[in-house]
PyMOL Python script that loads the backbone (N, CA, C, O; Angstrom):
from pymol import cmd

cmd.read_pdbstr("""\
ATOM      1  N   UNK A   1       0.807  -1.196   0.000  1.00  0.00           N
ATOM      2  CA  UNK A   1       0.000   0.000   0.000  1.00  0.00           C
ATOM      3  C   UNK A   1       0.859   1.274   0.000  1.00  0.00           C
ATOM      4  O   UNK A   1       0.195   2.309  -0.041  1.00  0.00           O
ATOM      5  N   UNK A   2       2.215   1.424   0.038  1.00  0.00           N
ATOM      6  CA  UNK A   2       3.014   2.214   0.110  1.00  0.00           C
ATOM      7  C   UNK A   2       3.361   2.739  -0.840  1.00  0.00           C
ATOM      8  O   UNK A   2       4.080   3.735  -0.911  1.00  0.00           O
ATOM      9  N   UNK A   3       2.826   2.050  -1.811  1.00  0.00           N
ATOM     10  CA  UNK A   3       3.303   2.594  -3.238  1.00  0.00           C
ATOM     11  C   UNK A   3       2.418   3.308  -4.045  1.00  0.00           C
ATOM     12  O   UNK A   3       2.736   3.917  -5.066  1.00  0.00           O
ATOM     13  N   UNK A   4       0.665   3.171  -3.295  1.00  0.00           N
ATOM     14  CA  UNK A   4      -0.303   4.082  -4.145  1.00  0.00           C
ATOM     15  C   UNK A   4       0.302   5.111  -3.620  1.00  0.00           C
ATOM     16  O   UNK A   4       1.227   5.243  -2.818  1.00  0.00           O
ATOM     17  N   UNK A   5      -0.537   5.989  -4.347  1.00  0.00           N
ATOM     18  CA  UNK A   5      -0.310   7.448  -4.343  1.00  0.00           C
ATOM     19  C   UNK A   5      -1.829   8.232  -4.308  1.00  0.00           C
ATOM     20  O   UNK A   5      -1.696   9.449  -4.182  1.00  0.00           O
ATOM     21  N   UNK A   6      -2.893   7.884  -4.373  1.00  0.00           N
ATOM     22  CA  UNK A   6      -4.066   8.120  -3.895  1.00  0.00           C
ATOM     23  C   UNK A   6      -4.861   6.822  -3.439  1.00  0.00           C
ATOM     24  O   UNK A   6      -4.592   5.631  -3.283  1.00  0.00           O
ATOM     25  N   UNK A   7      -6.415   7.966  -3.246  1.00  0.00           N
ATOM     26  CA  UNK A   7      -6.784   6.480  -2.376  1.00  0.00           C
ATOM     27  C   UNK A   7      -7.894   5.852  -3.806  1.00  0.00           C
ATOM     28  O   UNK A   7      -8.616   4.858  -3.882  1.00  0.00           O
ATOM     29  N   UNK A   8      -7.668   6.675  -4.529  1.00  0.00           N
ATOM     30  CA  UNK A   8      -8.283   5.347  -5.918  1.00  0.00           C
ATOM     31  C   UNK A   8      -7.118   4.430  -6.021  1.00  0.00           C
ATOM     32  O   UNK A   8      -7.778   3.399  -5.893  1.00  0.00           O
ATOM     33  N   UNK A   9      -5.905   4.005  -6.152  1.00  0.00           N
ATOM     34  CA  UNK A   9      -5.029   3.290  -6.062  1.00  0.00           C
ATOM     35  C   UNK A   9      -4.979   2.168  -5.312  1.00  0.00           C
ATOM     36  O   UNK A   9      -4.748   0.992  -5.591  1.00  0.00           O
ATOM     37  N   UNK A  10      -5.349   2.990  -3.869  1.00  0.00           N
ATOM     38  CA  UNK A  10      -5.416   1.760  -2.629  1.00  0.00           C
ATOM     39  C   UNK A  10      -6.798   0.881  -2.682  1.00  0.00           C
ATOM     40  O   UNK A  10      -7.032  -0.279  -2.343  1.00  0.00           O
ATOM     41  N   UNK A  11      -7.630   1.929  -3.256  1.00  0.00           N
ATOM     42  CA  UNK A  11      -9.041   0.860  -3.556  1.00  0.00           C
ATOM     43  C   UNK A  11      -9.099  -0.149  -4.716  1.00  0.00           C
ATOM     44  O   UNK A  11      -9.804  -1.147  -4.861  1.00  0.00           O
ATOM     45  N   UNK A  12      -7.969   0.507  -5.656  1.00  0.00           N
ATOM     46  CA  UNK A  12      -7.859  -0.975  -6.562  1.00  0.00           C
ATOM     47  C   UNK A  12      -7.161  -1.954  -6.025  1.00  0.00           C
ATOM     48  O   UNK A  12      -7.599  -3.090  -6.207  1.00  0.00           O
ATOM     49  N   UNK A  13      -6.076  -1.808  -5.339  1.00  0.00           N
ATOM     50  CA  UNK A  13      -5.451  -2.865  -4.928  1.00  0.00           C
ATOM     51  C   UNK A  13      -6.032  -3.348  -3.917  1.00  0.00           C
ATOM     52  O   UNK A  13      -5.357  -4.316  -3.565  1.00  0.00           O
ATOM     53  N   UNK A  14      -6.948  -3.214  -3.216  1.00  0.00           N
ATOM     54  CA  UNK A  14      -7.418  -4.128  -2.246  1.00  0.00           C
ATOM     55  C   UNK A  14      -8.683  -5.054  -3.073  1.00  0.00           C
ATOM     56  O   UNK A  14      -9.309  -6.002  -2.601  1.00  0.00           O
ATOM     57  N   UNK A  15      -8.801  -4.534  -4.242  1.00  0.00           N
ATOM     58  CA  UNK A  15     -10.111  -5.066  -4.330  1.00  0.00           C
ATOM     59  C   UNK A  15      -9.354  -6.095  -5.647  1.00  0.00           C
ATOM     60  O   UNK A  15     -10.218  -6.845  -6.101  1.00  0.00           O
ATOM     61  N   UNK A  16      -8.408  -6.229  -6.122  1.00  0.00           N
ATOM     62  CA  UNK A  16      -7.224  -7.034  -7.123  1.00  0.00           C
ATOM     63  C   UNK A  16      -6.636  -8.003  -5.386  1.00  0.00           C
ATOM     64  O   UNK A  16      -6.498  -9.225  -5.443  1.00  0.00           O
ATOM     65  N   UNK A  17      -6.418  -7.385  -4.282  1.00  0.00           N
ATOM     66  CA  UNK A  17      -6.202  -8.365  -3.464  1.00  0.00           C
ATOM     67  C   UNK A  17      -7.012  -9.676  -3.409  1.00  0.00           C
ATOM     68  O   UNK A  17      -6.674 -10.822  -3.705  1.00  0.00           O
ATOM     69  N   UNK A  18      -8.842  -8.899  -2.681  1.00  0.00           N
ATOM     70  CA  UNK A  18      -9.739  -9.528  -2.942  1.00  0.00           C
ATOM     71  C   UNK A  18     -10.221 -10.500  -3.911  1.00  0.00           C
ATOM     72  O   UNK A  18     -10.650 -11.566  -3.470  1.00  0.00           O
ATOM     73  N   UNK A  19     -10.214 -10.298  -5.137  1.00  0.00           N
ATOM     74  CA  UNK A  19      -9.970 -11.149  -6.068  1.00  0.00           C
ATOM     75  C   UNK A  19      -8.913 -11.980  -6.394  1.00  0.00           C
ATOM     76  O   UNK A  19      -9.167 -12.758  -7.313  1.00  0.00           O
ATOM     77  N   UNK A  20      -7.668 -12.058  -5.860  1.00  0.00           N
ATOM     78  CA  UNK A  20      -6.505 -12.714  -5.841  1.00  0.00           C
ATOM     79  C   UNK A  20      -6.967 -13.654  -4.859  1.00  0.00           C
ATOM     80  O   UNK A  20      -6.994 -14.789  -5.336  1.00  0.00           O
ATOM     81  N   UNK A  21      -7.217 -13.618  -4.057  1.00  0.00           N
ATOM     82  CA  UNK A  21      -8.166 -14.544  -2.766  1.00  0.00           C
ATOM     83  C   UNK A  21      -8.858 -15.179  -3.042  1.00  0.00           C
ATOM     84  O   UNK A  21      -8.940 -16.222  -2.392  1.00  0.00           O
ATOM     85  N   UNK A  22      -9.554 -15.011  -3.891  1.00  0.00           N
ATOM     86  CA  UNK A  22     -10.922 -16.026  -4.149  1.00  0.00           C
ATOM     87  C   UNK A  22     -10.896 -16.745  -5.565  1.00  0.00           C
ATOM     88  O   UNK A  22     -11.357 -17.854  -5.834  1.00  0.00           O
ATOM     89  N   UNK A  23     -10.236 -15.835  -6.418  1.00  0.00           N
ATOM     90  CA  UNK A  23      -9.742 -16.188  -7.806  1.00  0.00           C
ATOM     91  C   UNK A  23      -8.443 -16.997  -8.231  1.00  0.00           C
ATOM     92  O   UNK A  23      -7.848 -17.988  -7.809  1.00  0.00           O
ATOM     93  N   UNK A  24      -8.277 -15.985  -9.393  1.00  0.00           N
ATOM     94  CA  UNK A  24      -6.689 -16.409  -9.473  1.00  0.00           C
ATOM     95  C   UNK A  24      -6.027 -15.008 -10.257  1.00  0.00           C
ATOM     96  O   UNK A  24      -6.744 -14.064 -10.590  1.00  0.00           O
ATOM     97  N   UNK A  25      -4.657 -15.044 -10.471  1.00  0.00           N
ATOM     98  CA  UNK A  25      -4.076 -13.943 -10.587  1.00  0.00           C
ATOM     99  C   UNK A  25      -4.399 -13.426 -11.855  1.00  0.00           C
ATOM    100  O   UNK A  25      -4.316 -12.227 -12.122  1.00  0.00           O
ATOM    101  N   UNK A  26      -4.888 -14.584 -12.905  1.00  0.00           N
ATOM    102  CA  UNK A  26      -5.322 -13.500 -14.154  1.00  0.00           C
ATOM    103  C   UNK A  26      -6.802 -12.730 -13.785  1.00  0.00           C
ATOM    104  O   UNK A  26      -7.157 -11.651 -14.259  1.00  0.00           O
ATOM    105  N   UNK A  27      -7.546 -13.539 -12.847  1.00  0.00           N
ATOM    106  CA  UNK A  27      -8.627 -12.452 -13.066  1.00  0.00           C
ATOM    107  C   UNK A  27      -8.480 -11.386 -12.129  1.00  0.00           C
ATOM    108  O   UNK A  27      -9.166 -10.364 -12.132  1.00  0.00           O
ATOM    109  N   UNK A  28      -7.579 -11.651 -11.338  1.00  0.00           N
ATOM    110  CA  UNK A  28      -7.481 -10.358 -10.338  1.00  0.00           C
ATOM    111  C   UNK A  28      -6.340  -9.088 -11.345  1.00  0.00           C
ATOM    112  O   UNK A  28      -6.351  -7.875 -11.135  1.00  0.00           O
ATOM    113  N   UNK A  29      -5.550  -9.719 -12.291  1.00  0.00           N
ATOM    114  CA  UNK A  29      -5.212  -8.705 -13.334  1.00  0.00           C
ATOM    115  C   UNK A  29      -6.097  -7.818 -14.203  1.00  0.00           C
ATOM    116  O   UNK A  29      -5.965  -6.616 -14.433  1.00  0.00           O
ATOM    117  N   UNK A  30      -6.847  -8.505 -14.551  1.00  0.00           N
ATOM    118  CA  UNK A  30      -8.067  -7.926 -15.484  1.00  0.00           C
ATOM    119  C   UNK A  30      -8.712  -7.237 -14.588  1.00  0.00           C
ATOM    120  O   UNK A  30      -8.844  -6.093 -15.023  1.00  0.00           O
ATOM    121  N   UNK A  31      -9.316  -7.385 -13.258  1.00  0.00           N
ATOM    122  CA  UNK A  31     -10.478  -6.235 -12.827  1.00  0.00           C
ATOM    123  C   UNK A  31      -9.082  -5.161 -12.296  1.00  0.00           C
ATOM    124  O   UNK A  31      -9.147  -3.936 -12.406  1.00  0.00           O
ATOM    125  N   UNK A  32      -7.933  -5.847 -11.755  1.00  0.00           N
ATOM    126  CA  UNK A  32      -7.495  -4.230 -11.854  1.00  0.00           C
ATOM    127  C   UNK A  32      -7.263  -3.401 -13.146  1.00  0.00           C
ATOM    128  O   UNK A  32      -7.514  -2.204 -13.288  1.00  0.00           O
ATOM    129  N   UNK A  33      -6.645  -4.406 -14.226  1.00  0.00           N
ATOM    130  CA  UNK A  33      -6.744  -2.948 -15.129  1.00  0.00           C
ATOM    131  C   UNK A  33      -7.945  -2.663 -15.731  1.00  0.00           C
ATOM    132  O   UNK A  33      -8.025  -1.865 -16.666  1.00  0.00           O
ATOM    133  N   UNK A  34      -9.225  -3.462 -15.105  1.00  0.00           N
ATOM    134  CA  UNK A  34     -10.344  -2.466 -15.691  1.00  0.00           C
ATOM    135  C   UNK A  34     -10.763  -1.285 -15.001  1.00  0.00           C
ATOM    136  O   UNK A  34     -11.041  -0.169 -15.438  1.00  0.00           O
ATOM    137  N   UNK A  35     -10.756  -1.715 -13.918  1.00  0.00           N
ATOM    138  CA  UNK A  35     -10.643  -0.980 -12.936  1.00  0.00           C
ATOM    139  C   UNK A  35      -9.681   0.440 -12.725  1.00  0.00           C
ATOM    140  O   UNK A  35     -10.109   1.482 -12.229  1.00  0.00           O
ATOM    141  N   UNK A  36      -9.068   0.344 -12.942  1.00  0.00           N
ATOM    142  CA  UNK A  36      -7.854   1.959 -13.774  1.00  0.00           C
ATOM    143  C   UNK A  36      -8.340   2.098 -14.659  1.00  0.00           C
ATOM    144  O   UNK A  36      -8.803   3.238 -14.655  1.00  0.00           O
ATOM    145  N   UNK A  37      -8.614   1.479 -15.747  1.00  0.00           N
ATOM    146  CA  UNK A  37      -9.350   1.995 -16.729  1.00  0.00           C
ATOM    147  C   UNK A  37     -10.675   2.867 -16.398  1.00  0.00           C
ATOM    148  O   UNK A  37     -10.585   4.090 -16.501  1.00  0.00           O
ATOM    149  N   UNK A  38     -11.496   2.474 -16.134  1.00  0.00           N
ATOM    150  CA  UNK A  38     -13.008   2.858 -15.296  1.00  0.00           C
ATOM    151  C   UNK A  38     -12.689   4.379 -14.561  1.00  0.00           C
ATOM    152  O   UNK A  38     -13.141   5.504 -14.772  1.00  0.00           O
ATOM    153  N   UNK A  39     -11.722   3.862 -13.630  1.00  0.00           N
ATOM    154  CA  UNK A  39     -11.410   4.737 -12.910  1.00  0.00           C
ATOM    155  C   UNK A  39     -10.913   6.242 -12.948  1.00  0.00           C
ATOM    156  O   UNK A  39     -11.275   7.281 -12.396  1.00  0.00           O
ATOM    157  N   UNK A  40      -9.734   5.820 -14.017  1.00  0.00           N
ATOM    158  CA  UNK A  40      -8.690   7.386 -14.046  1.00  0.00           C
ATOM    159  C   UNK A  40      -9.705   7.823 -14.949  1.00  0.00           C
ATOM    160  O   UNK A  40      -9.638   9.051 -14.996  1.00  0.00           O
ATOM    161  N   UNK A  41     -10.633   7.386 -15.702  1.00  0.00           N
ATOM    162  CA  UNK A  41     -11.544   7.926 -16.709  1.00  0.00           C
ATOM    163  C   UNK A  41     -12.584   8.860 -16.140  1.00  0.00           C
ATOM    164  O   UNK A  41     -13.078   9.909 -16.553  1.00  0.00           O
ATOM    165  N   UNK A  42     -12.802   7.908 -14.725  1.00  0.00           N
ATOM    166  CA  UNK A  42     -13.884   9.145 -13.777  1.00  0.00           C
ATOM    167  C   UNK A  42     -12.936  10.429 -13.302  1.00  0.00           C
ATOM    168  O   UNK A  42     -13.263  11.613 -13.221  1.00  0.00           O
ATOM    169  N   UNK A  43     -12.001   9.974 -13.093  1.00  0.00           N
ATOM    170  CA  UNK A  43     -11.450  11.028 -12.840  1.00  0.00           C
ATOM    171  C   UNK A  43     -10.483  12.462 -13.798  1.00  0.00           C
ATOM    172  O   UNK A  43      -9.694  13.382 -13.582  1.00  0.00           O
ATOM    173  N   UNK A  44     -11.261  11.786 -14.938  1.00  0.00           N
ATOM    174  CA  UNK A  44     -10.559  13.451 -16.211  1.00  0.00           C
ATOM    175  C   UNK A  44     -11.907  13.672 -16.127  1.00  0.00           C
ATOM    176  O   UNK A  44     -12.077  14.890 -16.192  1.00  0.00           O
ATOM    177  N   UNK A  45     -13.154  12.983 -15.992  1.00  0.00           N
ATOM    178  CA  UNK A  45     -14.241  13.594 -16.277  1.00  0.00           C
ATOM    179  C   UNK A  45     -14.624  14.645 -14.842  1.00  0.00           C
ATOM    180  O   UNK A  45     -15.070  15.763 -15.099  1.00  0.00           O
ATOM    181  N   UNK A  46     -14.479  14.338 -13.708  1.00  0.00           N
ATOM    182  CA  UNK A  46     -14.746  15.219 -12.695  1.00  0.00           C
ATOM    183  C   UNK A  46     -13.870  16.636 -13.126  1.00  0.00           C
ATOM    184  O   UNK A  46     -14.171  17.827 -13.041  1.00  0.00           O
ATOM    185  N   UNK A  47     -12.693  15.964 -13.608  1.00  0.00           N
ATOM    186  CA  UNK A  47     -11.958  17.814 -13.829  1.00  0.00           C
ATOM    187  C   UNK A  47     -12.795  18.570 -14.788  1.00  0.00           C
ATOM    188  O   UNK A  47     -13.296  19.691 -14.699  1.00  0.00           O
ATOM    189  N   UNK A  48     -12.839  17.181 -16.256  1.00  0.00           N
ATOM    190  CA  UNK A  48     -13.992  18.330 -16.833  1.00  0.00           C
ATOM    191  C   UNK A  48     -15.242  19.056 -16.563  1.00  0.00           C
ATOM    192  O   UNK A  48     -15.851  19.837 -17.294  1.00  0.00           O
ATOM    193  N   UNK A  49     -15.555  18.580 -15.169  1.00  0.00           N
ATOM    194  CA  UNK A  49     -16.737  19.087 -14.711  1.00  0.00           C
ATOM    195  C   UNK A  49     -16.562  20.150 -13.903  1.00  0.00           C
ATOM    196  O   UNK A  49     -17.475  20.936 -13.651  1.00  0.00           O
ATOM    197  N   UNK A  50     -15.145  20.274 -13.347  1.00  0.00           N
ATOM    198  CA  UNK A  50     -14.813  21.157 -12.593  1.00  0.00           C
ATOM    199  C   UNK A  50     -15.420  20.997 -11.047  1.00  0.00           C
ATOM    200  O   UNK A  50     -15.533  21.837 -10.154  1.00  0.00           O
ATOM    201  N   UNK A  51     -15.800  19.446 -11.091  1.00  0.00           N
ATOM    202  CA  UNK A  51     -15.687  19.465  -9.175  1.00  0.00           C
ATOM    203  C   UNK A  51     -14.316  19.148  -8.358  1.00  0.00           C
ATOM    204  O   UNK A  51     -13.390  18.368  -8.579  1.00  0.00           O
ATOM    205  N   UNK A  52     -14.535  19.931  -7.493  1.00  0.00           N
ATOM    206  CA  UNK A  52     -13.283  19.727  -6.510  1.00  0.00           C
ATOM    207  C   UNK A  52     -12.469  18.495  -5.961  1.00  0.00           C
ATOM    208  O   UNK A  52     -12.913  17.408  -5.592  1.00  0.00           O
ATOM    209  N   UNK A  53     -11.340  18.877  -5.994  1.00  0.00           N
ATOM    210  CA  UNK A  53     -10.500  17.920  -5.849  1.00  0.00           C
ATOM    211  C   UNK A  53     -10.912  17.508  -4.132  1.00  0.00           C
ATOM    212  O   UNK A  53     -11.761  18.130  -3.493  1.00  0.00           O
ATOM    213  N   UNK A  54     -10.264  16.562  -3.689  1.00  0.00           N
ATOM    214  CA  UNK A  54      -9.762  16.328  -1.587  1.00  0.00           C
ATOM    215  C   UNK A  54      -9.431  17.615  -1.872  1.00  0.00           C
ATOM    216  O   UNK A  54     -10.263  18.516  -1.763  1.00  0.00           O
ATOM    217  N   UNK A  55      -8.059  17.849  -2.306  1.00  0.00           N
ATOM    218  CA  UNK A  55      -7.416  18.735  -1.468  1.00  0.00           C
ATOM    219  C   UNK A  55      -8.128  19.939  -1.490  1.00  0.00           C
ATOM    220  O   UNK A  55      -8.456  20.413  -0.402  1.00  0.00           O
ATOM    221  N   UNK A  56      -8.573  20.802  -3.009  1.00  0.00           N
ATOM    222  CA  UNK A  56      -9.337  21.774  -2.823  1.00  0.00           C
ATOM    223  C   UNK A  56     -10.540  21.984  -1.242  1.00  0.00           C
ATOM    224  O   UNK A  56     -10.812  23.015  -0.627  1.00  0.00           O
ATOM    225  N   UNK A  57     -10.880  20.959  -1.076  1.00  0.00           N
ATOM    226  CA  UNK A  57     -12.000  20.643  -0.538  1.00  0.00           C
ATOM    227  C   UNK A  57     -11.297  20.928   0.799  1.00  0.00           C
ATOM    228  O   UNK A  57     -11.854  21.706   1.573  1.00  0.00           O
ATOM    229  N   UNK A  58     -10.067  20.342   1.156  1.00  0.00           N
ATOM    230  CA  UNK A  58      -9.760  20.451   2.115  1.00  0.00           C
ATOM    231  C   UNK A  58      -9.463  21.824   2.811  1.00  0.00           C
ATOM    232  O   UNK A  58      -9.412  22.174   3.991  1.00  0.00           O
ATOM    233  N   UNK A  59      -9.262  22.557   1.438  1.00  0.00           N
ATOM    234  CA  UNK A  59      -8.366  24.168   1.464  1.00  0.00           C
ATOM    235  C   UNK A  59      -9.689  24.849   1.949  1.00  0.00           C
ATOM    236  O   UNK A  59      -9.647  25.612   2.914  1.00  0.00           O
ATOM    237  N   UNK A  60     -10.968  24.563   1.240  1.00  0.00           N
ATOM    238  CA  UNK A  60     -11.974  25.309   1.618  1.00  0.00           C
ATOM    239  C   UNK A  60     -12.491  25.375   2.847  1.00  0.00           C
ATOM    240  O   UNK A  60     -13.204  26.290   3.257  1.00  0.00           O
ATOM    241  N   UNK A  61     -11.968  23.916   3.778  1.00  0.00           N
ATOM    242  CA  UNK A  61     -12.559  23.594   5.234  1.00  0.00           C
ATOM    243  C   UNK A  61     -11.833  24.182   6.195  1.00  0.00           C
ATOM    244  O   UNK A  61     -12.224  24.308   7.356  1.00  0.00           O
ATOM    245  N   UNK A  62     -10.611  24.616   5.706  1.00  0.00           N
ATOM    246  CA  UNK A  62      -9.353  25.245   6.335  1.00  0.00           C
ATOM    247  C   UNK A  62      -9.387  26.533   6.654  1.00  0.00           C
ATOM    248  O   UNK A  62      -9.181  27.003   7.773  1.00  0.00           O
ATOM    249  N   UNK A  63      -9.747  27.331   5.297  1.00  0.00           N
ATOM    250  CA  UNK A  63     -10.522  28.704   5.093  1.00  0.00           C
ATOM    251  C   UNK A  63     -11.907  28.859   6.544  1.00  0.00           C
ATOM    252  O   UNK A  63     -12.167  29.531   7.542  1.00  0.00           O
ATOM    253  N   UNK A  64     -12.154  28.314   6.155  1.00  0.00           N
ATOM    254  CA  UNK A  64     -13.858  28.289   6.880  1.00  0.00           C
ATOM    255  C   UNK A  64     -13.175  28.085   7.830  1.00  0.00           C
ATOM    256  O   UNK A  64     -13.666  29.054   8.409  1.00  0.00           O
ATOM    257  N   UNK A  65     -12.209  27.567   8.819  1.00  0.00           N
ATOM    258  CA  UNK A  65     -12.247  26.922  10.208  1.00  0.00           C
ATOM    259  C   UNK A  65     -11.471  28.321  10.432  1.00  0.00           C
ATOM    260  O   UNK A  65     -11.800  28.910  11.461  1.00  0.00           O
ATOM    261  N   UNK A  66     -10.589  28.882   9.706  1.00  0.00           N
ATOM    262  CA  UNK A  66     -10.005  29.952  10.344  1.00  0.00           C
ATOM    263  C   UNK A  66     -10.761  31.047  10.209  1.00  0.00           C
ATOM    264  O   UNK A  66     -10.438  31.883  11.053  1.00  0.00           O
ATOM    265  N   UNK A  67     -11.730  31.445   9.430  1.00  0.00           N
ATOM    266  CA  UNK A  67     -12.910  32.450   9.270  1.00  0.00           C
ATOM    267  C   UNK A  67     -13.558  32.196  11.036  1.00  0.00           C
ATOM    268  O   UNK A  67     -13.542  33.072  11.900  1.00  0.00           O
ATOM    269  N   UNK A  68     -13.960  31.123  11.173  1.00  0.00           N
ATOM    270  CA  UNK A  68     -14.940  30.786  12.257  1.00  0.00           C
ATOM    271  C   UNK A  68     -14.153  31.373  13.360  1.00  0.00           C
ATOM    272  O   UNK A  68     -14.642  32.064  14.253  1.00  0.00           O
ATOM    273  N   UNK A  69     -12.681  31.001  13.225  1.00  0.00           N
ATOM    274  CA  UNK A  69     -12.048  31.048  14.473  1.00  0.00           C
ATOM    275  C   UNK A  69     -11.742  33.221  14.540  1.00  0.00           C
ATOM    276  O   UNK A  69     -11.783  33.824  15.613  1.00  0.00           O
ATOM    277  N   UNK A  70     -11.571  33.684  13.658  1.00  0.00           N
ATOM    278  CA  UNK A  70     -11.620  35.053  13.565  1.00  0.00           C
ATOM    279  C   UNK A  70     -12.698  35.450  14.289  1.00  0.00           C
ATOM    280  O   UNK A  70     -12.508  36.009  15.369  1.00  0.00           O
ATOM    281  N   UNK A  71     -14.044  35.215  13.793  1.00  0.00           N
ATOM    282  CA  UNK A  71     -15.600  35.792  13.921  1.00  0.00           C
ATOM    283  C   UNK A  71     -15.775  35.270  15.531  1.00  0.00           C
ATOM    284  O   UNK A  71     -16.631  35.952  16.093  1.00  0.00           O
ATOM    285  N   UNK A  72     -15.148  34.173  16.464  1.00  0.00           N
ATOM    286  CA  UNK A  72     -15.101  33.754  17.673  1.00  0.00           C
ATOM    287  C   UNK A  72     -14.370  34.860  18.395  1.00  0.00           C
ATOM    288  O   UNK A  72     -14.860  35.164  19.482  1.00  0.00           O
ATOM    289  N   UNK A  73     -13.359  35.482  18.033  1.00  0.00           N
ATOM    290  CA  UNK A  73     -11.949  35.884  19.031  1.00  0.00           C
ATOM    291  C   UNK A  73     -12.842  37.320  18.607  1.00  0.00           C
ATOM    292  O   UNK A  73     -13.376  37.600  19.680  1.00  0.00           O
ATOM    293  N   UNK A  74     -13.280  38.371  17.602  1.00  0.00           N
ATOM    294  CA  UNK A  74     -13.688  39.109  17.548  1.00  0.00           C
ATOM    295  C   UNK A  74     -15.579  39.229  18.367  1.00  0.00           C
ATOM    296  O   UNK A  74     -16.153  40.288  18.115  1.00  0.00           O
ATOM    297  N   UNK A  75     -16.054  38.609  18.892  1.00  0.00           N
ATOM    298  CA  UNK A  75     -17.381  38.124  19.373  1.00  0.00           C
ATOM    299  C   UNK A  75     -16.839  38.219  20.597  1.00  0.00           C
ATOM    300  O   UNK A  75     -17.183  39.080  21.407  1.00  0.00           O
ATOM    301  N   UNK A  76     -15.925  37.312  20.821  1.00  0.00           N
ATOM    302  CA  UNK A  76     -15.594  37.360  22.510  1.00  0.00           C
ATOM    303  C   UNK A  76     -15.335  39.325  23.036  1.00  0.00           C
ATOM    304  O   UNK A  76     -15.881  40.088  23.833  1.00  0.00           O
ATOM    305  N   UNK A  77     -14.172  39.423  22.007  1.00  0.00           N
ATOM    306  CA  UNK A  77     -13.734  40.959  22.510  1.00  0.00           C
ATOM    307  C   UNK A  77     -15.319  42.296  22.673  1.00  0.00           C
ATOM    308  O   UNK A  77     -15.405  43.433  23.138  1.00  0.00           O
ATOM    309  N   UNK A  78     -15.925  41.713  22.267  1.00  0.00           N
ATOM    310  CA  UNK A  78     -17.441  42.569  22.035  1.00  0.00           C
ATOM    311  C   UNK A  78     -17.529  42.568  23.360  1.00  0.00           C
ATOM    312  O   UNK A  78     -17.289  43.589  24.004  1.00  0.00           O
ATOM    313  N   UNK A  79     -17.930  41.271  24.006  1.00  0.00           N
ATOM    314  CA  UNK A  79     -18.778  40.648  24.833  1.00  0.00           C
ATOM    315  C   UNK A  79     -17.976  41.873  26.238  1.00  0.00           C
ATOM    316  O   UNK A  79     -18.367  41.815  27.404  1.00  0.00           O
TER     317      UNK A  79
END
""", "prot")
cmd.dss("prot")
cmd.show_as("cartoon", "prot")
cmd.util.cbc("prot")
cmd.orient("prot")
């Protein structure tokens, strides 16, 4: 698992694990590379859609937590 690099990565390989388990190694080859296939495909289409990435997402929760924490420390000094 050290070697994905996102967590679509780690979800193929557990699920090419999964199938390595119950199968055998060619079919656990095939659903992973359909599976990348399927996959990195959802993922040019979200860019073309222009929804947010994690990280964006994360930047925006970051924003907001330090907004909140401003509008708190300025509320208190009122009080």
């Amino acid at each position: 698992m050290e070697y994905c690099k996102s967590n679509t990565d780690k979800s193929i390989a557990g699920v090419m694990a999964a199938v390595l388990a119950f199968k055998s190694s060619g079919w656990a080859l095939l659903v992973g590379i359909l599976m990348n296939l399927a996959l990195s495909n959802m993922d040019f289409q979200k860019k073309k859609l222009g929804v947010p990435t994690t990280e964006e997402l994360e930047a925006i929760d970051q924003e907001r937590d330090e907004k909140i924490k401003e509008l708190t420390c300025q509320k208190s000094f009122e009080l």
